[in-house]
N, C-alpha and C positions, 0 to 999 in steps of 0.2 A: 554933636550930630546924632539922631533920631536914627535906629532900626531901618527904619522905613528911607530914612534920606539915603542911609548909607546905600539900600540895596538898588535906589534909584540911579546915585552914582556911576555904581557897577554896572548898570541894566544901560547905562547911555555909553560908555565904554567896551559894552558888548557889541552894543549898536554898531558904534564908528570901527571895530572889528569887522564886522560882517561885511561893510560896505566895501574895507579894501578886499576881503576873501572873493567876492563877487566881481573886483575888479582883475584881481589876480586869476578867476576863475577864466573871466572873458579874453584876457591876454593867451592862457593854455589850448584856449577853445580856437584860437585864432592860429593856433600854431599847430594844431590838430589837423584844421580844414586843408593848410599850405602841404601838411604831411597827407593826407588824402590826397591830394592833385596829383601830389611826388607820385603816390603807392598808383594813382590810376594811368599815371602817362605809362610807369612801366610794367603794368598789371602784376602789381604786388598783391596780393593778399592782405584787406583789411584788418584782421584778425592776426597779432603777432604772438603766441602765448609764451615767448622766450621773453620778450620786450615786456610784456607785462610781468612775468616774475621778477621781472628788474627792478622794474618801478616797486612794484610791493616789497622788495625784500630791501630796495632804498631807505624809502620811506619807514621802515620799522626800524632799523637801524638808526636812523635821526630821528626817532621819538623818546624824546626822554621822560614820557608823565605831563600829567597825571592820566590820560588816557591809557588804557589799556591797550597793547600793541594789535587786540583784535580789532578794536574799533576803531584804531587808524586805518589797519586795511580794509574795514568795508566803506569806512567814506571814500577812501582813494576808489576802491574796488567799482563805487558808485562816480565817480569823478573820471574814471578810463571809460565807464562804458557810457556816459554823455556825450563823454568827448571824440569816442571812436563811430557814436551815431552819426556825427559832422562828416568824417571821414568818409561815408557809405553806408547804405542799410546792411545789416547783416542779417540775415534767420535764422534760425539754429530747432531744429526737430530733436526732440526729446519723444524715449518712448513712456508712454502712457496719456493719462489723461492731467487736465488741470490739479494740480496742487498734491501730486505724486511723489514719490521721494527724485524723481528724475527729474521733474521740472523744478523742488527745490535744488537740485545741484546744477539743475544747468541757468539756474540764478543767480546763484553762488558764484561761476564762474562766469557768467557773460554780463551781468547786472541787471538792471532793470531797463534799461534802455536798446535794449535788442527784443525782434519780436522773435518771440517763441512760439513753435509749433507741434501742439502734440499728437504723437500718432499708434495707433492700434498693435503695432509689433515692433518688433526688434528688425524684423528684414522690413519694413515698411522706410524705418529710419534709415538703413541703408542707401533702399533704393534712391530716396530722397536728397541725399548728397549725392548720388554718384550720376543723378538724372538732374543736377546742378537744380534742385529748385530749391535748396538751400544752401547755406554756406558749410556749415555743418549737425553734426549730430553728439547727440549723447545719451549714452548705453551703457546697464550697467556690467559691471565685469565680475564682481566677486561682494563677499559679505563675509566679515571677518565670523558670524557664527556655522554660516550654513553655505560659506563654503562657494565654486564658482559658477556662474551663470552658463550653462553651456550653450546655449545658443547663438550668444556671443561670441565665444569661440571657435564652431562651426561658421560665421556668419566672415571671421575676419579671415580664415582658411581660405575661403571663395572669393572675397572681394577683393578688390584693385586698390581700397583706400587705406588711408595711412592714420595711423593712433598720432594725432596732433598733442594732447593734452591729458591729465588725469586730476579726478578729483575723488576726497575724499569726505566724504559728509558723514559726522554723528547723526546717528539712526534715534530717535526719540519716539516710539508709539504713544501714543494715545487711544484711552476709552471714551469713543464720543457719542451723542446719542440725542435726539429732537425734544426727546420725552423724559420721563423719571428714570432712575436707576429699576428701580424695582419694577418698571415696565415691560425692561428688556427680556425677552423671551428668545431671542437666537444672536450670536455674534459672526457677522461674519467681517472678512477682511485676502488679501494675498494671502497663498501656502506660506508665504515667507514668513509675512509680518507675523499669521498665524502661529508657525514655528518659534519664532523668538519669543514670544508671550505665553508659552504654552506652560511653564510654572507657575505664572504668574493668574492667566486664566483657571489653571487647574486649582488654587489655594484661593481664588474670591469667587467666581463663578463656577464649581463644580458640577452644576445641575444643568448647566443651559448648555443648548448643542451648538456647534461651530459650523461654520458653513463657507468655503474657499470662493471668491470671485476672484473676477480676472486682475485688478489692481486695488490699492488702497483707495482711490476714488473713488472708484464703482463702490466701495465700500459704505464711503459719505455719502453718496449720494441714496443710495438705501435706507439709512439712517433717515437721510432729509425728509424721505417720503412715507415712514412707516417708524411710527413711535415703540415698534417691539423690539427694532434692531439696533443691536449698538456694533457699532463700527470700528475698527483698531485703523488709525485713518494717523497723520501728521495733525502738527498744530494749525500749519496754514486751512487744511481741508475745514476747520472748524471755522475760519474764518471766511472762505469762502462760500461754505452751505450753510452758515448761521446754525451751527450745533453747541451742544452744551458737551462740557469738559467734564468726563464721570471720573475717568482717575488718568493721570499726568505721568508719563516715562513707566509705559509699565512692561516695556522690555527685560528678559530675565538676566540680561547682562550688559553693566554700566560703558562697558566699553564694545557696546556694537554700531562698527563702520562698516560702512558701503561705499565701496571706489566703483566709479564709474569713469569711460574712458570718452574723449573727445575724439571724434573721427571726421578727417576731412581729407581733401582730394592732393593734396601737395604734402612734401615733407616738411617738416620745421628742424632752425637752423638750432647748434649749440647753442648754449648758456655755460655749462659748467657746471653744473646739478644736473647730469639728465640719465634718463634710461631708455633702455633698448629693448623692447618686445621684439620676440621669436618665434618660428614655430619648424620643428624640421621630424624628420623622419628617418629610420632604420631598420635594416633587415636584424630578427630578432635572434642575437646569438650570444652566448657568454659573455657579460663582463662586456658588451658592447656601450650602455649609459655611461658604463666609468670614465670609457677610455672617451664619449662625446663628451664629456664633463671636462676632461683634461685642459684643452685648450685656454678654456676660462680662468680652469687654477694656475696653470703656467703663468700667465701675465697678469694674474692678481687679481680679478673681475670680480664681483659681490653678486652673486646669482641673489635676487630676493624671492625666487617666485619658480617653482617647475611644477608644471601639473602634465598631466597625461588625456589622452580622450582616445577612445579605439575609431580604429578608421572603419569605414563602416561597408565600405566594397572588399575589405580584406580582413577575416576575421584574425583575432588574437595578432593585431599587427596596431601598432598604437602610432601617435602623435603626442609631441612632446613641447607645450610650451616654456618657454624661459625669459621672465623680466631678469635684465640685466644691469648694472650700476652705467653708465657711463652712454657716447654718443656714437652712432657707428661709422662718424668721421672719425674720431681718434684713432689714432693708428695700433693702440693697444687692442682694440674693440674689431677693426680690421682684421690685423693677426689673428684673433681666434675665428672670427667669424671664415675667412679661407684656410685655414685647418679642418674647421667643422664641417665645411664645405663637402671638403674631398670624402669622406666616409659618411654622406649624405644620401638617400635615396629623394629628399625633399628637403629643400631648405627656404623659406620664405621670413626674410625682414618685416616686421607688421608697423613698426616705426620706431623711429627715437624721439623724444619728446623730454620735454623737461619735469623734473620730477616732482608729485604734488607735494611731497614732506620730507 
C-alpha cells in the first residue's frame, strides 16, 4: 500500500471518528438542555464554576496522550460553554474594550459561546452585575510583576457581590504596528503593559517616546489608524485590527500572570480546592496583625495572599485583605473566621470560590 492510500485510510477513519463525536456531542447537548429546565424551575444559576472545575479536572485525569492535557481542556472548555448556551443565555462584562487581556480571560473562562460585554471601568462592570443586566463580571485583581489592582479592591469593600471564580492568564505583549518598524515614531500602550516592557523597550527602542492610554486596545487601535504608532497590544488585538507582529512576548519577565476575579450575585458551593477572600479591619495597636493572624495558624489555614489599603475617611488606619486556602462552609474556616470576628472593628467575607491552580 502507497503513502498516499495509507494516509487515505486514516483520513476515512478520522472520518467515521468524528461522526460518533458529534453523535455523542448531541446526546450531552440533550442532557445539558434537561439540566437547564432543572436549574430554571428552581432558579439555579446557569453558570456552576465548582461543577465545571470538575468536569476539567475529570477529564485531564482520563487523558492519557497524545494530547496535551492543555488541549483536552480547552476542547472540553469549548464543549461546557456550547452546551451551557442550551441551558440559558449568559453575559458576562468584562472591563475593557475588545481583545484586551480581560476579555482574553473572560474567554478563557466562559468559552466562546457566551456573549461578552465590554465596558469602560471597573465600577461600570460592577454596576452591571449588580443591576442584573448581566450574569457576571470579570475584573482584574493583581499582576504577578506590578502587583494589585486597587480599584478592585475598593470596589469589592463597597459592593454586595460575591467573588464566584478566579482566573489566571499568562500575560504575553506584543510589538504591533499597521506600518514598518522603522516608521514607528511613538509607542504607546496601558501604564501596566508599559511597565512590564519597560527593559525591554529601553534595550530596542531607546530613542522613541512612550505614551500611556487607557487600555491595550485603545492601544491597537491607534496603531490601526496611524503608521507612526506601535502598540504593545496582545496577540488577539493583532488579529482583530489586522496589525503586523514587530517583535513577540516582549515582556521583561517570562513568568508574568494576571489573575482576575469573577464576580456575581450569589455564592458558589464547595468543591474541595477552594479559597476564601476577606477583607476586615482594626484599631491600630501593638502586635494587633499577629494576634488577627492567629486564628488561621491555629487550625492550620494557608493564608496565599495579605495585602493592605488605607481607609480613606480614617487616616493611618488600613484595611487588611486575606486569600485564604479552603471554603468558609468548613468548619476549620468557620472557627477562625468567629475568632477573627470578635477583635474586629470590620469584617466582610468577599467570597469562596474555587481555586484557579
Amino acid at each position: 500500500m502507497s503513502r498516499n492510500e495509507s494516509v487515505d485510510v486514516l483520513r476515512k477513519k478520522i472520518d467515521q471518528i468524528d461522526e460518533k463525536i458529534v453523535l455523542l456531542l448531541k446526546d450531552r447537548a440533550s442532557l445539558a438542555q434537561r439540566i437547564g429546565s432543572n436549574k430554571s424551575l428552581n432558579g439555579q444559576e446557569i453558570y456552576a464554576p465548582g461543577r465545571e472545575k470538575e468536569v476539567l479536572s475529570r477529564v485531564s485525569q482520563l487523558n492519557r496522550g497524545p494530547l496535551s492535557e492543555q488541549a483536552i481542556r480547552s476542547v472540553f472548555r469549548e464543549i461546557i460553554s456550547g452546551c451551557r448556551a442550551l441551558e440559558g443565555p449568559l453575559r458576562v462584562a468584562f472591563f475593557g474594550a475588545e481583545a484586551t487581556y480581560a476579555h482574553l480571560a473572560a474567554r478563557e473562562k466562559f468559552g466562546a459561546s457566551v456573549a461578552l460585554s465590554p465596558t469602560a471601568s471597573i465600577a461600570e462592570v460592577f454596576q452591571a452585575v449588580t443591576q442584573a443586566r448581566v450574569s457576571f463580571g470579570v475584573v482584574p485583581i493583581e499582576n504577578s510583576t506590578e502587583g494589585v489592582v486597587a480599584h478592585t479592591l475598593d470596589m469589592l469593600v463597597d459592593s454586595e457581590l460575591k467573588i464566584c471564580a478566579e482566573i489566571f492568564l499568562d500575560i504575553h505583549h506584543n510589538l504591533l504596528s499597521s506600518g514598518r518598524p522603522a516608521d514607528i515614531q511613538r509607542i504607546v500602550s496601558h501604564p501596566q503593559a508599559l511597565a512590564q516592557c519597560r527593559g525591554w523597550l529601553a534595550s530596542h527602542f531607546p530613542h522613541i517616546p512612550v505614551e500611556e492610554v487607557a487600555s491595550t486596545a485603545h492601544a491597537a487601535i491607534a496603531a490601526a489608524t496611524d503608521k507612526t504608532v506601535g502598540a504593545i497590544s496582545s496577540a488577539l488585538a493583532r488579529e482583530v485590527y489586522d496589525l503586523k507582529v514587530v517583535a513577540a512576548n516582549i515582556e521583561d519577565h517570562s513568568n508574568n500572570i494576571t489573575r482576575f476575579l469573577v464576580i456575581g450575585r450569589n455564592a458558589t458551593r464547595r468543591t474541595g480546592d477552594d479559597k476564601t477572600s476577606l477583607v476586615f479591619s482594626v484599631k491600630d495597636k501593638p502586635g494587633i496583625l499577629h494576634r488577627m493572624l492567629q486564628p488561621f495558624a491555629r487550625s492550620r489555614i494557608n493564608l496565599t495572599k495579605i495585602e493592605s489599603r488605607p481607609i480613606k475617611s480614617k487616616p493611618w488606619e488600613y484595611l487588611f485583605f486575606i486569600d485564604c486556602r479552603g471554603h468558609r462552609d468548613e468548619p476549620r474556616i468557620k472557627r477562625a473566621l468567629k475568632t477573627l470576628e470578635r477583635s474586629c472593628d470590620f469584617l466582610k467575607i468577599l467570597g469562596s470560590y474555587p481555586s484557579g491552580r
